[in-house]
C-alpha positions in Angstrom: 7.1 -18.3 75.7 4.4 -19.0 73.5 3.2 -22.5 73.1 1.2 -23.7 70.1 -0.6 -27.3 69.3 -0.9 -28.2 65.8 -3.7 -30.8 65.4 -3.6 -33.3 62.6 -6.2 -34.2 60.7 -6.1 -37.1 58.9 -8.2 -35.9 55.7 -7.6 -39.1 53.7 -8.7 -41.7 56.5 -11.8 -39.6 57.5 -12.9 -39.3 53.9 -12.5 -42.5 53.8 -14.3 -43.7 56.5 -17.4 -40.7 55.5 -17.1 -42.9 52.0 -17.4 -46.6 53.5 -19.8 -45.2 56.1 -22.3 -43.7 53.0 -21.9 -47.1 51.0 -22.9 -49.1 53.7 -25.7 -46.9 54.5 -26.7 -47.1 50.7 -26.2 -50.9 50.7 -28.9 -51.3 53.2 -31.3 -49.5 52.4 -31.3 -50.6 48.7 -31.3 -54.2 50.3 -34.3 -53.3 52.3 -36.4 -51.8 49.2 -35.0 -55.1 47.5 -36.8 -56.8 50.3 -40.1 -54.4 50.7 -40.2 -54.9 46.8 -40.5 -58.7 47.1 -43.2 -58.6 49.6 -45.0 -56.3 47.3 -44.7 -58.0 44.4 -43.6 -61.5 45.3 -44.0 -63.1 42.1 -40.9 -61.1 40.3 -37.6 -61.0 42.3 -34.9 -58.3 42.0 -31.6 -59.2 41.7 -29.0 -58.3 44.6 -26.7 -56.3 42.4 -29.1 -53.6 42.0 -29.1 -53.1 45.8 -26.0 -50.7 45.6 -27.9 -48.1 42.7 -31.2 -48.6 44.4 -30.2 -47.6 48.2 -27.6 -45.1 46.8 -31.0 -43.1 44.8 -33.5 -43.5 48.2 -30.0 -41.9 49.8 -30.4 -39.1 47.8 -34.4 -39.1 47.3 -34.2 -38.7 51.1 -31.8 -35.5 51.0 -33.7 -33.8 48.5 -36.9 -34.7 50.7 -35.6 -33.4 53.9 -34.2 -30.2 51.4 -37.4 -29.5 50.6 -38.9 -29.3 54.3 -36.1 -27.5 55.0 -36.9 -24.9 52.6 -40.3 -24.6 53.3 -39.9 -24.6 56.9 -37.2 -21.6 56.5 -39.7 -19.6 54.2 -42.7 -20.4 57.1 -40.5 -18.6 59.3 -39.6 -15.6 57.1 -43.0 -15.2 56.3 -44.2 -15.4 60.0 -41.7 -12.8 60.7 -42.4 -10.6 58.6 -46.2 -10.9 59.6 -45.0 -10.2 63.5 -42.9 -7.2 62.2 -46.2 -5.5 60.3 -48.0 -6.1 63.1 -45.6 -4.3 65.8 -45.7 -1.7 63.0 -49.1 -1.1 63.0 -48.8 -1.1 66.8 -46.9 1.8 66.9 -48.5 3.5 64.2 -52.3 3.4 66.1 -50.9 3.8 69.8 
């Protein structure tokens, strides 16, 4: 006899949780660049509504940032590859 476990994901209660979880991340961090913005330039205050748009931007300035290392990291290491590949080559061609 065979025996089989189903597992049950809840798929609406994790995305919600990933969703609350990436708002609350966004929230602070556009509060902190509300607050790093008022040491700054103390003289003009932002208001606190614009905490949401501005942490939810850094959220994604930060992905695209961390993309971008990513992506040149990867083509280092293709490039360094192909370097140590030529130069086995070459080994075997003047041995």
């Amino acid at each position: 006899m065979i025996f089989t476990a189903h597992i049950v994901l809840p798929l609406k209660e994790f995305v919600s949780e990933l969703l609350t979880f990436s708002y609350s991340i966004a929230h602070y961090l556009g509060t902190f660049v509300i607050y790093l913005f008022g040491l700054v330039v103390p003289q003009y205050n932002l208001h606190k509504d614009l905490a949401d748009p501005l942490g939810f931007l850094a959220v994604i300035t930060g992905f695209l940032i961390l993309y971008k290392i990513a992506q040149k990291l990867a083509w280092g290491i293709l490039i360094v590859g192909w370097i140590f590949v030529a130069i086995r080559v070459l080994i075997v061609l003047f041995e």
